[in-house]
BAZA-853977 format. One record per residue: x, y, z of N, C-alpha, C in turn; residue in one letter. Coordinates in steps of 0.02 Angstrom, whole numbers, padded with zeros to 5 digits. Example, Ala and Ser with C-alpha at 12.3 -4.5 7.8 and 13.67 -1.06 7.14 Angstrom:
BEGIN
      nc1      nc2      nc3     cac1     cac2     cac3      cc1      cc2      cc3   rest
    00660   -00284    00390    00615   -00225    00390    00660   -00165    00390      a
    00642   -00112    00354    00684   -00053    00357    00645    00002    00394      s
# end
This chain:
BEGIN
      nc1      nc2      nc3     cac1     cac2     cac3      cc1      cc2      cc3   rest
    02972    00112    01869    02912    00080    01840    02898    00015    01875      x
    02848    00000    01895    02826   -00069    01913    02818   -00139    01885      x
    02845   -00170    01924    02868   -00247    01895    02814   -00257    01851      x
    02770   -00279    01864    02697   -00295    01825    02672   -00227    01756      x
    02697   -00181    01741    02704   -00146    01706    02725   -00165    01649      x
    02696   -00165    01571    02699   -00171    01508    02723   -00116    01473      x
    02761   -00068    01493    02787   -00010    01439    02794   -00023    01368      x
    02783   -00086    01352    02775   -00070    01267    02720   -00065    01227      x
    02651   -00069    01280    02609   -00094    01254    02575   -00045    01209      x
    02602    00033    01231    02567    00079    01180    02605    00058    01110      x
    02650    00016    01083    02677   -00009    01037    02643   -00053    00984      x
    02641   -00095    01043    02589   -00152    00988    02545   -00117    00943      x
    02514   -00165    00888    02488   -00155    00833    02406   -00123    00874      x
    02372   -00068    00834    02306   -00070    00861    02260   -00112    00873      x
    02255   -00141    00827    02209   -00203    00824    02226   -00268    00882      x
    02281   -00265    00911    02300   -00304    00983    02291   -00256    01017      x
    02293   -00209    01042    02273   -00177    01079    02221   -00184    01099      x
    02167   -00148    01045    02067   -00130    01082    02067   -00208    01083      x
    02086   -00271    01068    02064   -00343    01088    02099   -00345    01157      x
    02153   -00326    01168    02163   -00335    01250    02112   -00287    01275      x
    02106   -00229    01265    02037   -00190    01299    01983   -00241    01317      x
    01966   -00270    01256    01899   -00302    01250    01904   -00355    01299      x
    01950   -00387    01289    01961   -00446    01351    01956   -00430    01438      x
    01972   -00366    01423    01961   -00321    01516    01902   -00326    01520      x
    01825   -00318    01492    01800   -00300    01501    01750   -00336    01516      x
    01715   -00332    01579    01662   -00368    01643    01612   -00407    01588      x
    01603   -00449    01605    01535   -00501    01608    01477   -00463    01638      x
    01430   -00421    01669    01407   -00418    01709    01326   -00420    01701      x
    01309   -00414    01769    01210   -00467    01789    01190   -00375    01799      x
    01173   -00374    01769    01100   -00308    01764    01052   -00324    01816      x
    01046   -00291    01864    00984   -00301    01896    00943   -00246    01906      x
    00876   -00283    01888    00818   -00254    01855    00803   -00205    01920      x
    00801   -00212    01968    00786   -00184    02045    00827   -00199    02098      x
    00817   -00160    02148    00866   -00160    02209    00860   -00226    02251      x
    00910   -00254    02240    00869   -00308    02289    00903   -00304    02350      x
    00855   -00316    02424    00852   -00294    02488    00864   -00358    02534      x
    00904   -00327    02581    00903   -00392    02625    00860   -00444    02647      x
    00778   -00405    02658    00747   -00441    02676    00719   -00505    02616      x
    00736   -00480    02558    00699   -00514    02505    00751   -00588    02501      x
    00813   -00560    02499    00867   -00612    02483    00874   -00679    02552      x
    00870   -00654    02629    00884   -00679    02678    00815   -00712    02716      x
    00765   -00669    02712    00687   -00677    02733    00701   -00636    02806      x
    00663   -00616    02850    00635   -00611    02894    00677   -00614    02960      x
    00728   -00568    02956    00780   -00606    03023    00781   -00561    03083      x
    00811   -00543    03155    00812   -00498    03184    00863   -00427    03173      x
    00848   -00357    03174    00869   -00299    03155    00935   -00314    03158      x
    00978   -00299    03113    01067   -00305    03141    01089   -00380    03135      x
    01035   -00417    03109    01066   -00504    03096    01095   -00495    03021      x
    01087   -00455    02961    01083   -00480    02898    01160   -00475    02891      x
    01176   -00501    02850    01271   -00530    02829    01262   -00460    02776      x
    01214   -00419    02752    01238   -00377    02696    01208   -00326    02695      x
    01190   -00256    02698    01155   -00213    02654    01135   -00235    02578      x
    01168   -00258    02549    01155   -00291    02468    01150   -00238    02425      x
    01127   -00168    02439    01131   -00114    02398    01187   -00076    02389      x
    01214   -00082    02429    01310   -00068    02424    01327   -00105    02334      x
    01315   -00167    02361    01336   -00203    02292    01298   -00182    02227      x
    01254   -00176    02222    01195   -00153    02159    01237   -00097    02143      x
    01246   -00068    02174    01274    00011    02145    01329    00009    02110      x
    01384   -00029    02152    01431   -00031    02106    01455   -00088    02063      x
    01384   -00106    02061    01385   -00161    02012    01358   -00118    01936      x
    01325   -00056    01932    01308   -00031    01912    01347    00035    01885      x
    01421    00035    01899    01466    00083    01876    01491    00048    01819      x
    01506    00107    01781    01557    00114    01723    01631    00082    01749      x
    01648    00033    01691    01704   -00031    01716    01753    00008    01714      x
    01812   -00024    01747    01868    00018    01759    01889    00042    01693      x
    01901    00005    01655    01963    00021    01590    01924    00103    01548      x
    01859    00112    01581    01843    00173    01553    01885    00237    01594      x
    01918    00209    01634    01975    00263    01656    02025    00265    01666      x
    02051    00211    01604    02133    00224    01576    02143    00252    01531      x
    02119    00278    01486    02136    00316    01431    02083    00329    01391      x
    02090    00370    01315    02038    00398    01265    02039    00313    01247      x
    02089    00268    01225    02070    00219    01183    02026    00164    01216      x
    02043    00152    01282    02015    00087    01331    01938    00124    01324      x
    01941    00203    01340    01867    00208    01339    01833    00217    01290      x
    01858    00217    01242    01812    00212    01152    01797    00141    01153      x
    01837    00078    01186    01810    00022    01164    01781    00005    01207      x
    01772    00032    01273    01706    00018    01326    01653    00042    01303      x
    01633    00093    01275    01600    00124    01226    01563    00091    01177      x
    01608    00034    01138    01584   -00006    01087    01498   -00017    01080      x
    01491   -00046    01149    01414   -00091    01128    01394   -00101    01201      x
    01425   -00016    01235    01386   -00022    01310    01377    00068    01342      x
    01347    00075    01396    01347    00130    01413    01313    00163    01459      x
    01284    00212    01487    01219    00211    01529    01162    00217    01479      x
    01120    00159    01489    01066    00165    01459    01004    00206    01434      x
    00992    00261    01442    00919    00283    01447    00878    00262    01407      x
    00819    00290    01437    00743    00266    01425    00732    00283    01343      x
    00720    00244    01297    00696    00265    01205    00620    00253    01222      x
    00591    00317    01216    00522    00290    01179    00509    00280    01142      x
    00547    00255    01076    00545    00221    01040    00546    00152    01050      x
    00590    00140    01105    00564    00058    01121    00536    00006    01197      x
    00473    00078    01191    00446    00066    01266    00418   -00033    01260      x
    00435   -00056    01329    00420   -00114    01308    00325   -00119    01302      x
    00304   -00170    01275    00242   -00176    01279    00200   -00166    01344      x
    00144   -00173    01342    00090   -00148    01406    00099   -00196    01462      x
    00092   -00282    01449    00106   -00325    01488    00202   -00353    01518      x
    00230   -00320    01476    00310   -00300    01516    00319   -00248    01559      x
    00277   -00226    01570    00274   -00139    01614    00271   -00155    01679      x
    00330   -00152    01718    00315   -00185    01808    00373   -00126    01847      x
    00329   -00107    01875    00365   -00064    01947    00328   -00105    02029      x
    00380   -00095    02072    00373   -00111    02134    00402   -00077    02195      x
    00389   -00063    02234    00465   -00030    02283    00509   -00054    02274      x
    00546   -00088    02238    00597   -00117    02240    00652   -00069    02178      x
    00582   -00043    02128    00632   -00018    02074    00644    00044    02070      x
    00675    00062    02051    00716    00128    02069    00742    00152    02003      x
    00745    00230    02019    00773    00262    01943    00860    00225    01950      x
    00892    00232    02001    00960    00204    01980    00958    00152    01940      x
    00921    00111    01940    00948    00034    01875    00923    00059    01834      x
    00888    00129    01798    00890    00145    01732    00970    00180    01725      x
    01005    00212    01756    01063    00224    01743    01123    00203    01775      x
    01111    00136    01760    01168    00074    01757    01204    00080    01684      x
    01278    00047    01697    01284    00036    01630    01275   -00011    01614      x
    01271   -00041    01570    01246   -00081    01527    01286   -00107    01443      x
    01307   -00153    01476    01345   -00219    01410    01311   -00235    01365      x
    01272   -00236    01326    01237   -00261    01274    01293   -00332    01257      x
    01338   -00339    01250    01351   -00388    01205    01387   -00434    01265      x
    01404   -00422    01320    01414   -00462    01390    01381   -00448    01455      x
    01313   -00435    01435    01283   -00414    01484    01233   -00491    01489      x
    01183   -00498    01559    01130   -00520    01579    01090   -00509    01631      x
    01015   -00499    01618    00970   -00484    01661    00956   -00529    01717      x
    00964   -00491    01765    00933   -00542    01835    00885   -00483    01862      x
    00823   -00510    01897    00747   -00500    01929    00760   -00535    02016      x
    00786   -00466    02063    00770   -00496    02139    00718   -00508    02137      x
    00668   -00472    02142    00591   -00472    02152    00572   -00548    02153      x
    00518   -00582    02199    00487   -00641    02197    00440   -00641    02217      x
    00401   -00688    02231    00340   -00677    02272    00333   -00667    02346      x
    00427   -00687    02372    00411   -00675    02441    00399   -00631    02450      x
    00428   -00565    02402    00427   -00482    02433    00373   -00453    02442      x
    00321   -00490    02422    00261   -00452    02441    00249   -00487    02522      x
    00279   -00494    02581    00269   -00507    02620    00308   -00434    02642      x
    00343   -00393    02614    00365   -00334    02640    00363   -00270    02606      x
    00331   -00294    02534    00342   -00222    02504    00261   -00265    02448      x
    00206   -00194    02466    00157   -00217    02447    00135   -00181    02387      x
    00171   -00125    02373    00149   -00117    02313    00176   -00159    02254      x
    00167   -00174    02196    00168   -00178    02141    00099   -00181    02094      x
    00155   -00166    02016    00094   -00184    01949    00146   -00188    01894      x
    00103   -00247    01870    00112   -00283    01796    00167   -00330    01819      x
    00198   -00377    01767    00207   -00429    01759    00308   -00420    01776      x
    00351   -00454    01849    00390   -00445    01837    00433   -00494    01798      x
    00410   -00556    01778    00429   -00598    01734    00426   -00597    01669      x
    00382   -00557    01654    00355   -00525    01571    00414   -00468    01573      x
    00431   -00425    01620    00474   -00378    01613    00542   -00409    01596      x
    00551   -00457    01654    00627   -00471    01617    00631   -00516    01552      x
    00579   -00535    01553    00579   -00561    01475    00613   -00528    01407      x
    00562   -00454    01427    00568   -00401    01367    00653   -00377    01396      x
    00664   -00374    01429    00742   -00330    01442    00805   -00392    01403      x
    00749   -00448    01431    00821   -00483    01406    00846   -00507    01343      x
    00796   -00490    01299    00813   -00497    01241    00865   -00425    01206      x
    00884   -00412    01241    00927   -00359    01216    00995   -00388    01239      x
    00986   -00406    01273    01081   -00434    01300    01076   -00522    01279      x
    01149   -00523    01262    01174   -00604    01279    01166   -00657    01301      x
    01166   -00624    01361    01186   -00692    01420    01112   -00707    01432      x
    01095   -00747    01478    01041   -00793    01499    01013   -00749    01555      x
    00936   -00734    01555    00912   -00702    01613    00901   -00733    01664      x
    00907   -00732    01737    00914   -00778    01788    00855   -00733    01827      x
    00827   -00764    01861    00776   -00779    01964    00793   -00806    01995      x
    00761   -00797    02046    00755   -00820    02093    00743   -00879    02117      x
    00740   -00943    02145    00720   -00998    02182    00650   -00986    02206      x
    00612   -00918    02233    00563   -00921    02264    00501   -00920    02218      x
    00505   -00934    02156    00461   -00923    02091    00429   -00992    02095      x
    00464   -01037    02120    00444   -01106    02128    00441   -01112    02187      x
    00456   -01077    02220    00423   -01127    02310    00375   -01067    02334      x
    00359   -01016    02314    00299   -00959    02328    00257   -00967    02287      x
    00190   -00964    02316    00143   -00948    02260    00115   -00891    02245      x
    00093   -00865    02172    00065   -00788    02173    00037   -00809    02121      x
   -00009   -00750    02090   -00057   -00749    02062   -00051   -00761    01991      x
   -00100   -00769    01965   -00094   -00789    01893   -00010   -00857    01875      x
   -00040   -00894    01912    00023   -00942    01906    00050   -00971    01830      x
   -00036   -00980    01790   -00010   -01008    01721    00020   -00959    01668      x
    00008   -00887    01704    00032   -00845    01654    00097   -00845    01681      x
    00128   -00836    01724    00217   -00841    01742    00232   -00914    01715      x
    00222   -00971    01710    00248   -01015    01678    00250   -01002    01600      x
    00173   -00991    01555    00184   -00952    01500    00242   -00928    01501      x
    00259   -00844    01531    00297   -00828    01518    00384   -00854    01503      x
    00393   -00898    01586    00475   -00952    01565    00457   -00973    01492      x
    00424   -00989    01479    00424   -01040    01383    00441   -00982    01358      x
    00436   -00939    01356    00450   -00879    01298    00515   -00930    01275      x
    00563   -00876    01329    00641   -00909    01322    00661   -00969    01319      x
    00722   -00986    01269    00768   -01041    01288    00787   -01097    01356      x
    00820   -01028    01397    00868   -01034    01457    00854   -01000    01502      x
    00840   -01005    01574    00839   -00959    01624    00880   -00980    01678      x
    00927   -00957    01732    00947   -00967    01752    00937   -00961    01826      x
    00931   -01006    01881    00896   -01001    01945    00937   -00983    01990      x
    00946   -00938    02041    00971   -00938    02096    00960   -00956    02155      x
    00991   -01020    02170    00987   -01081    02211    00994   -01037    02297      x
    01051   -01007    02281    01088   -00973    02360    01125   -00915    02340      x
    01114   -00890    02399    01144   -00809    02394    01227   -00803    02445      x
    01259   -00805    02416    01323   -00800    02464    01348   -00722    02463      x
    01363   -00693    02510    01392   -00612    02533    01472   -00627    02524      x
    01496   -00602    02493    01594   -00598    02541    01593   -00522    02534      x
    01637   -00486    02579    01654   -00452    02612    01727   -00431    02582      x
    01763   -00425    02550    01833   -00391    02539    01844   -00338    02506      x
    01886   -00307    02499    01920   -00254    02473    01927   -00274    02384      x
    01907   -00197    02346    01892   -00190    02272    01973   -00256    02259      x
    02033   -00199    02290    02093   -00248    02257    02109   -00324    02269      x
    02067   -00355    02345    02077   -00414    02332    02052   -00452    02288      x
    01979   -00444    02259    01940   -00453    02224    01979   -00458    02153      x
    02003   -00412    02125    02030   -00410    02069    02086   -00451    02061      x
    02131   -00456    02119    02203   -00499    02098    02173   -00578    02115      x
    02104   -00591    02129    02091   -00665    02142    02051   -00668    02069      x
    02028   -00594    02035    02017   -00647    01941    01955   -00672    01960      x
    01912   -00668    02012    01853   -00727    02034    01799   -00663    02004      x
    01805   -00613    01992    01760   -00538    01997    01749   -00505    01923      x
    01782   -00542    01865    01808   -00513    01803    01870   -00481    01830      x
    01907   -00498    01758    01986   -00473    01761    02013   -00416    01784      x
    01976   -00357    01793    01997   -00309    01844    01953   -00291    01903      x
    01927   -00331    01928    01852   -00342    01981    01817   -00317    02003      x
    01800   -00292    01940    01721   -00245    01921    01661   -00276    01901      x
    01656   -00329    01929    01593   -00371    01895    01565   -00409    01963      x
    01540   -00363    02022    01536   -00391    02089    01473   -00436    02103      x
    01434   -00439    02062    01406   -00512    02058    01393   -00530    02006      x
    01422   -00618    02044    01431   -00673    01999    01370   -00723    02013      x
    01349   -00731    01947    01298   -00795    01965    01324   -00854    01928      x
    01341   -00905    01951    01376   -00968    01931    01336   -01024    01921      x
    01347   -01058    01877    01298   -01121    01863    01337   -01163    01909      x
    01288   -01210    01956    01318   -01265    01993    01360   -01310    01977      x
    01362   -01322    01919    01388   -01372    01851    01453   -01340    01839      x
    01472   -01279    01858    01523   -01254    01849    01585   -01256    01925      x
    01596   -01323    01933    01611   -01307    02034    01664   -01280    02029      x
    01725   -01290    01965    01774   -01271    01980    01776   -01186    02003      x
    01751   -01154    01964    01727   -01086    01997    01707   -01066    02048      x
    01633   -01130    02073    01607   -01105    02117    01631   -01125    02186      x
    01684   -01184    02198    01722   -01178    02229    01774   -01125    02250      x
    01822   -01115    02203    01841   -01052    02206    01828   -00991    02233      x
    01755   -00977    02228    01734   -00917    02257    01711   -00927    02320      x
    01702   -00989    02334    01682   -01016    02413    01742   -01017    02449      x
    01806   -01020    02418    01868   -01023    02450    01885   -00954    02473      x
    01873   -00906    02413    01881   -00845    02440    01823   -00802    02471      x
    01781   -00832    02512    01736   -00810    02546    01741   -00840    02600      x
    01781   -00914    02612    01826   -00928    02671    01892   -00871    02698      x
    01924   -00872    02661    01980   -00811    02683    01958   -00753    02687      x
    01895   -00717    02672    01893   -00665    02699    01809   -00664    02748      x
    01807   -00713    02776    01741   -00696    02826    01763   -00675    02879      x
    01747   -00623    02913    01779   -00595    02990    01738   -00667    03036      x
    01757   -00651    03101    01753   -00693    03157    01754   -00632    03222      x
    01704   -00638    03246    01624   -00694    03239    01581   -00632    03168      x
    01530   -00671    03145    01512   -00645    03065    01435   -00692    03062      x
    01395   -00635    03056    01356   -00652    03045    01340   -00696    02981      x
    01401   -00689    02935    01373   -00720    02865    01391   -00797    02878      x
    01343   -00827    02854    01327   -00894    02878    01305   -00913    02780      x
    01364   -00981    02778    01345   -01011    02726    01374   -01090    02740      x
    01349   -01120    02717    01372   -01209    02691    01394   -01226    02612      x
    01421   -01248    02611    01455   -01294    02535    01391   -01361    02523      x
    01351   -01327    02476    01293   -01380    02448    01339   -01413    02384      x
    01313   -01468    02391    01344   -01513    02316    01310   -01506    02280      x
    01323   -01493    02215    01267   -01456    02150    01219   -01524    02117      x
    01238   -01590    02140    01178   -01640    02148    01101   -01612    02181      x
    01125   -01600    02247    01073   -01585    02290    01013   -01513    02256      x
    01079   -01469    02251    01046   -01389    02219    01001   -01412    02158      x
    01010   -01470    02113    00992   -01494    02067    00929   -01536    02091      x
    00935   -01556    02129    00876   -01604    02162    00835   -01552    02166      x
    00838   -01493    02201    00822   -01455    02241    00749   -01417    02205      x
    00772   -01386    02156    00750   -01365    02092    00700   -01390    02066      x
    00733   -01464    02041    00689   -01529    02000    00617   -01514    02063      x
    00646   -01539    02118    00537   -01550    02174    00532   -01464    02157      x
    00575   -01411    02170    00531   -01351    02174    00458   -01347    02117      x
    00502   -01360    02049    00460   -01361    02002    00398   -01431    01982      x
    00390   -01479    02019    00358   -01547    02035    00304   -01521    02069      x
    00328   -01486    02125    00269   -01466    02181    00236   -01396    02138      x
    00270   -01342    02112    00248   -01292    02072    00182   -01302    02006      x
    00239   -01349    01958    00183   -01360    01914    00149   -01422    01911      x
    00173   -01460    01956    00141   -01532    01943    00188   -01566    01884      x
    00235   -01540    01836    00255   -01568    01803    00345   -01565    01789      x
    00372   -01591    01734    00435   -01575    01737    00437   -01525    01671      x
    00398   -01488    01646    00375   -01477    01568    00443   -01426    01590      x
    00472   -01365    01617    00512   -01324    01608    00577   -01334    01633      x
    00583   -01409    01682    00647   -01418    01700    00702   -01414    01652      x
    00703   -01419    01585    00766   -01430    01539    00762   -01361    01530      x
    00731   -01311    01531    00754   -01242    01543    00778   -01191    01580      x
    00787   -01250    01621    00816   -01208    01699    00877   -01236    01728      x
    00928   -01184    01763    00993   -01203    01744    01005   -01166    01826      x
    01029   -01214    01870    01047   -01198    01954    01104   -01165    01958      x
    01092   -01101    01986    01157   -01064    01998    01170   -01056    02082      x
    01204   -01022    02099    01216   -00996    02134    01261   -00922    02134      x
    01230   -00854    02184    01243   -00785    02166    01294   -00773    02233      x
    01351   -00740    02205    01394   -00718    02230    01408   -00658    02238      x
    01407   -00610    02280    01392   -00547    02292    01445   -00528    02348      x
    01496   -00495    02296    01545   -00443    02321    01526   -00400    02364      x
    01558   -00383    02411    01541   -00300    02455    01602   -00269    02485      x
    01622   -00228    02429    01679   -00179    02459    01674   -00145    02499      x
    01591   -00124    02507    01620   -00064    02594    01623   -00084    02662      x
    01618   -00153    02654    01637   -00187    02735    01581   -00167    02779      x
    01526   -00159    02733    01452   -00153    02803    01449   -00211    02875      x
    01502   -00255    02861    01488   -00290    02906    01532   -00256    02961      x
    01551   -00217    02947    01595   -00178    03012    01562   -00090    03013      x
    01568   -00045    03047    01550    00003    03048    01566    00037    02983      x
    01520    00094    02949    01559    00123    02896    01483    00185    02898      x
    01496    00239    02883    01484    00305    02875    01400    00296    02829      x
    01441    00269    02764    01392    00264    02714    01407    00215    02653      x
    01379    00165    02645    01372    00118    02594    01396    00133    02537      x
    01368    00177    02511    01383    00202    02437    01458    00252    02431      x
    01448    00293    02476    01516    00312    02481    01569    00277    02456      x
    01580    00230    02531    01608    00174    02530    01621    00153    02469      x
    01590    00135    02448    01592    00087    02363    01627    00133    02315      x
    01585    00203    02319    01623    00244    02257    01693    00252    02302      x
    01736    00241    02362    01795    00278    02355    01843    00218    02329      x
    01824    00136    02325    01863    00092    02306    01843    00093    02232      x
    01795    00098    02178    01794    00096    02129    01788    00154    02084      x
    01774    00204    02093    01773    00276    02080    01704    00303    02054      x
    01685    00360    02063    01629    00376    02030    01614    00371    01956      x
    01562    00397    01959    01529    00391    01864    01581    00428    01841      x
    01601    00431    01792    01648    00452    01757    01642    00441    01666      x
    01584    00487    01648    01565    00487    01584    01577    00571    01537      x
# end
């Protein structure tokens, strides 16, 4: 039996048990659509980008591990999550209704945390510099999604330094909510499912491959900058700097100055920065992305 091995644990009382379950189980960012290199990086030459980024969506979008240790781990993954489908019973309203190239039937069959879950929206206004269709409102959309989960729905940075249409109705919309959460910078790392998991930086068994961190939080977000030092290959296209969460904070404050002219939504907006796992090592040759991903984390398994 292996050192790190608990053989008594089918012992303990039930009720310690499904709470250690519960404690396994991912934090994770729902994303509303695929988001694409070009949207995240802008405009670079063929073979420059540090990521595919859809590698990660996918298996950011699997069923968490502990649903494949046993009948009990998976009754309490079960609890208050699952793959979602569509209720027409609770189609969202007419002005939440937004498709784009970007969205795809896969993020309807994500799973989905209800009670540790949160919505994040790639989509911005840059993407219409590459993907020209859309309709309806994608800020009204994550509005309506996010009132079903927990956590705080997060965007993009380019909501404030792009302009698009109907500007007073996307500010409208931020007032709905409390809290939104901004993504300042996009960082790639590159490692293997198991390093991920024994560094704890990924959720406790490191199934939760992106992290969006509040700047305010450095001890973390250090951390994950450390381990995106130890695993960048050389020479690597992924190119990042260590911003001080003053600055990211500055950063924000003029986005929204020059945006609305005012500071009316700054106390609702909260600077992150997104951290985005990639187990299949696209930065080196590999067959197929998704593959890749399902042979380190395993397929659907429902």
């Amino acid at each position: 039996m292996a050192e790190n091995s608990f053989h008594l644990f089918p012992r303990l009382p039930t009720e310690l048990r499904l709470e250690i379950w519960r404690l396994c189980l991912p934090n994770r960012v729902w994303e509303l659509d695929i988001p694409t290199a070009e949207g995240l990086f802008g405009n670079r030459a063929k073979g420059s980008y540090p990521c595919n980024v859809q590698c990660t969506a996918r298996l950011n979008g699997l069923p968490p591990v502990i649903t494949r240790v046993c009948q009990e781990s998976r009754d309490v993954a079960h609890e208050s999550a699952g793959i979602i489908l569509e209720d027409p019973d609770e189609d969202p309203p007419d002005d939440a209704c937004w498709a784009t190239d970007t969205t795809d039937s896969f993020a309807d069959d994500f799973w989905i945390d209800l009670k540790r879950g949160s919505a994040h929206i790639n989509w911005n206004p840059l993407y219409v510099d590459f993907y020209e269709r859309s309709c309806g409102s994608a800020l009204a959309c994550i509005a309506w999604e996010s009132r079903k989960l927990v956590g705080q729905p997060s965007i993009m940075k380019e909501w404030f330094t792009f302009s698009c249409d109907r500007e007073e109705e996307r500010f409208d919309v931020l007032d709905q909510l409390p809290n939104w959460r901004v993504v300042m910078r996009v960082v790639i790392i590159h490692a293997t499912f198991w390093e991920a998991a024994q560094s704890g930086l990924f959720g406790l068994l490191g199934d939760a491959p992106v992290q969006i961190i509040p700047v305010s939080n450095e001890e973390k977000v250090n951390a994950l900058y450390n381990f995106a030092d130890e695993h960048r290959q050389t020479p690597s296209v992924e190119e990042f700097q260590r911003v001080p969460s003053e600055v990211l904070k500055q950063e924000l404050k003029d986005s929204i100055l020059t945006a609305m002219g005012s500071e009316k939504l700054l106390s609702k907006l909260d600077p992150t920065i997104m951290f985005r796992l990639c187990t299949s090592r696209c930065n080196k040759p590999v067959k197929h992305c998704l593959l890749a991903s399902q042979g380190e984390f395993g397929k659907y398994n429902l």
